[in-house]
N, C-alpha and C positions, 0 to 999 in steps of 0.2 A: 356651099352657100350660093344659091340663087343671084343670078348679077341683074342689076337692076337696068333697067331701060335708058336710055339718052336724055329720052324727054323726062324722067323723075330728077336728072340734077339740071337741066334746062328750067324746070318748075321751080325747084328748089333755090335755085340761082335767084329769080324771078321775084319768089317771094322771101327770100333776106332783102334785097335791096327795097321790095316796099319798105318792110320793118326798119330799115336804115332811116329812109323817105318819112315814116312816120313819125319814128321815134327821135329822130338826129337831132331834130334841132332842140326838143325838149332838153336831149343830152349835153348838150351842146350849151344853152342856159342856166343849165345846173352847174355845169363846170364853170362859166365862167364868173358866176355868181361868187364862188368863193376863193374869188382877185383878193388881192391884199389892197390895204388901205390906198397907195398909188394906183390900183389897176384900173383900167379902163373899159372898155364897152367892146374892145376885139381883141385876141390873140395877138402875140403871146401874152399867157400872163404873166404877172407882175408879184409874186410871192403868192401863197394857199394863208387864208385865214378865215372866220369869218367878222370880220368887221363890217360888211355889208349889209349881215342879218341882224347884226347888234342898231346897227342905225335904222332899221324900220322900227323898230321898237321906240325910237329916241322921236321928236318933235321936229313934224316935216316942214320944211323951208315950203315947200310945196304940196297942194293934194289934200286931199282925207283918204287915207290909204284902210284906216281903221274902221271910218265912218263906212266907209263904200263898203267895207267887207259885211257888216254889220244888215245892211240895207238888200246887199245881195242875200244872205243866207236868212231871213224873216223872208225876202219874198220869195225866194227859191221853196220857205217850207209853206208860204201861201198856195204856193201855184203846185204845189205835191201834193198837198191836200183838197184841192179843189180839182183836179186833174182825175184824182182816184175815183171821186164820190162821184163827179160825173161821168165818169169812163163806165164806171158800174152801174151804174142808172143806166145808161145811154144803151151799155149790152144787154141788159135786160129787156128793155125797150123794143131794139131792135131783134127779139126772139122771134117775134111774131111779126108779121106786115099790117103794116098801120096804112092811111091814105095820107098819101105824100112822103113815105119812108124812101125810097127811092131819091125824090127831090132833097131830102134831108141830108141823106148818103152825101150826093154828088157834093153838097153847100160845104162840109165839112169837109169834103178832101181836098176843094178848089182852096180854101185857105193856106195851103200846105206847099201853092204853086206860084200862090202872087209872092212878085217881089218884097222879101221881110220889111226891106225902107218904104216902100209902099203902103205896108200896115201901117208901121210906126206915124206916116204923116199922116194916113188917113185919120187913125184914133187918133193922135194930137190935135188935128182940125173939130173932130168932132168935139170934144170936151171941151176948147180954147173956146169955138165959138155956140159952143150950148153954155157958155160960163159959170163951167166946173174946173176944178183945180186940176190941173195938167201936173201931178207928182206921180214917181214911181208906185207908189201902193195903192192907185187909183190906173188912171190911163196905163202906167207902166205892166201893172199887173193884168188888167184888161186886153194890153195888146202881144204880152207873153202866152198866156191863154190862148189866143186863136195858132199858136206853133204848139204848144203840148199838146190841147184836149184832141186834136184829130190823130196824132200817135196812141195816145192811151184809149182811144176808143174803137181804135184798127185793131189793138192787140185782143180788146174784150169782145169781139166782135171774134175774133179767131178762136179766142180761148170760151166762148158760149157756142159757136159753130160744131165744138168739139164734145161741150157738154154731155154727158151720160143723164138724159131725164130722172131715169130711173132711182137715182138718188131720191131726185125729189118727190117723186110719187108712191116710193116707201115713206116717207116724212109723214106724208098728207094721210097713209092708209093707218098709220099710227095716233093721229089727230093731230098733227101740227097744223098751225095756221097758216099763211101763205108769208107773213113774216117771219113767224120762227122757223122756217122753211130755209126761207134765204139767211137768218141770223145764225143758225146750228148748224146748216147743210153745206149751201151753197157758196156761201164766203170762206168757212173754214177749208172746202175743197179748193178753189180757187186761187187760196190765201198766196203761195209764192210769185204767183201770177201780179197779184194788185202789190207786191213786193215789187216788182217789174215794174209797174205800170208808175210805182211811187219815185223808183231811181229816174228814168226816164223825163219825170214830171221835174223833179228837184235839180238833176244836171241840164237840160235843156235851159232851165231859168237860169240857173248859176252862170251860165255862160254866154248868153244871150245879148248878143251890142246891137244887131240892126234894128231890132223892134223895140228897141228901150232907147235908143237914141235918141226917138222927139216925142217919146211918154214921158222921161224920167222927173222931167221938171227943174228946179234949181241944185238937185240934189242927184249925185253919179252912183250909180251900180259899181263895184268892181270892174266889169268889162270898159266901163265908160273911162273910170277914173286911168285904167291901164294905157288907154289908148290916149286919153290927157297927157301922161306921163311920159310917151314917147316923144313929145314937140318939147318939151322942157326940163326932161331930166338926162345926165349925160354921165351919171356915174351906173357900177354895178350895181347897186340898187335895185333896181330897175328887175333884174335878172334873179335877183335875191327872194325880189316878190313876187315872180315867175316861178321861181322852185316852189316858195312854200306854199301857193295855190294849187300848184300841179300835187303837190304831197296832198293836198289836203282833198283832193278832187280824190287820188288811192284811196284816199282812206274813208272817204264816204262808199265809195265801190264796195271795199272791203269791207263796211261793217252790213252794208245790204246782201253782200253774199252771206255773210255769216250768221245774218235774220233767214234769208232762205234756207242752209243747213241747216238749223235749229228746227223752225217748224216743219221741214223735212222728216226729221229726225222725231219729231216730238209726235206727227200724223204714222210713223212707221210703228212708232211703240203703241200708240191706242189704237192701230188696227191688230196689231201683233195681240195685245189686250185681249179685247175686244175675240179675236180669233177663239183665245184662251178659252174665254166665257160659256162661248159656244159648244164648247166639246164634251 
């Protein structure tokens, strides 16, 4: 057996204690989340139960824990769906050079560099004193936007860079139109890809506090209401609602992986098809 080099358990070293760094404290609030009805907010604990997750369920002394959640995952699938359709617009767009594409480029990366609390007051000042209603599903949703749509349009920007034409100009020698082109050809090749562009568009918003800080209005986001929570709540609680957003953040991961396996799977068999036909 071949002995490995110094520097492969140097690396190795290396990179467990990021994953400590990453993961610790996530682990770390899960455990301590399920304190017993005495426990408190540090080590040690105070007996295993969960009476912490039974009391978010029950009517908060403090908070809209529900409400927030609510408000985040509506705007989270606002900002995924308007994230996608502009991302894909925006690659198609930029296939060709247009005058001022360049200028366009740069505007949309510069977004990406100013300070997130920067946006947030800018957009609050704008709609406050244009006298429009300053709430999350208006300025909030506006000012999330300028942090997704420049990701999701880097990635369609790489993922059209890559593009095989040739698809599409068998389409067109067949008589398709330039929309059934993109509706039959071009989307369903790309499809894992705006899978990407959609997790990307929905977790970015779900988790987003700087730039919804002075969009949101009278009414908190989850990230808002979390960060509420730490000046005035002193039980586990707190921690309880820390796990089950981090669970529930897996499991949107998990069900978008398992959209992309599918149409993976589903593009493998109709080319496989398709092969068949042929022969």
């Amino acid at each position: 057996m071949e002995k490995r080099p110094r520097s492969f358990y140097v690396l190795a070293a290396v990179f467990a204690l990021f994953l400590v760094f990453l993961y610790g404290p996530t682990v770390t609030i899960a455990i301590l989340s399920f304190q017993g009805p005495q426990g408190g907010l540090t080590f040690p604990m105070r007996g295993v139960s969960l009476h912490w997750f039974r009391d978010l369920f029950q009517e908060q002394a403090v908070g809209d824990i529900w409400g927030s959640f609510a408000r985040s995952l509506v705007l989270g699938l606002m900002v995924m769906v308007t994230t996608v359709v502009v991302s894909v617009m925006g690659g198609l767009a930029f296939r060709k050079r247009f005058p001022g594409s360049g200028l366009v480029f740069y505007l949309i990366i510069t977004s990406l560099v100013i300070p997130s609390i920067l946006v947030s007051l800018g957009v609050g000042l704008i709609f406050s004193q244009s006298g429009l209603n300053v709430h999350w599903s208006t300025s909030g949703y506006g000012s999330q936007l300028t942090w997704t749509l420049p990701f999701g349009l880097l990635i369609m920007f790489a993922v059209f860079n890559r593009f095989d034409k040739s698809y599409e100009e068998a389409a067109r020698d067949q008589g398709a139109s330039a929309w059934q082109t993109v509706w039959n050809v071009v989307l369903p090749i790309i499809a894992p890809m705006l899978i990407g562009v959609a997790l990307f568009g929905f977790t970015l918003s779900y988790d987003e506090f700087a730039r919804t800080l002075l969009t949101a209005g009278s009414y908190n986001t989850l990230p808002l209401e979390i960060y509420g929570m730490t000046t005035n709540v002193t039980t586990p609680v707190i921690f309880a609602l820390g796990t089950l957003t981090t669970a529930f953040s897996f499991v949107i991961i998990a069900v978008f992986l398992v959209t992309v396996l599918i149409v993976n799977k589903r593009r493998a068999r109709l080319g496989s098809d398709a092969g068949k036909g042929m022969v």
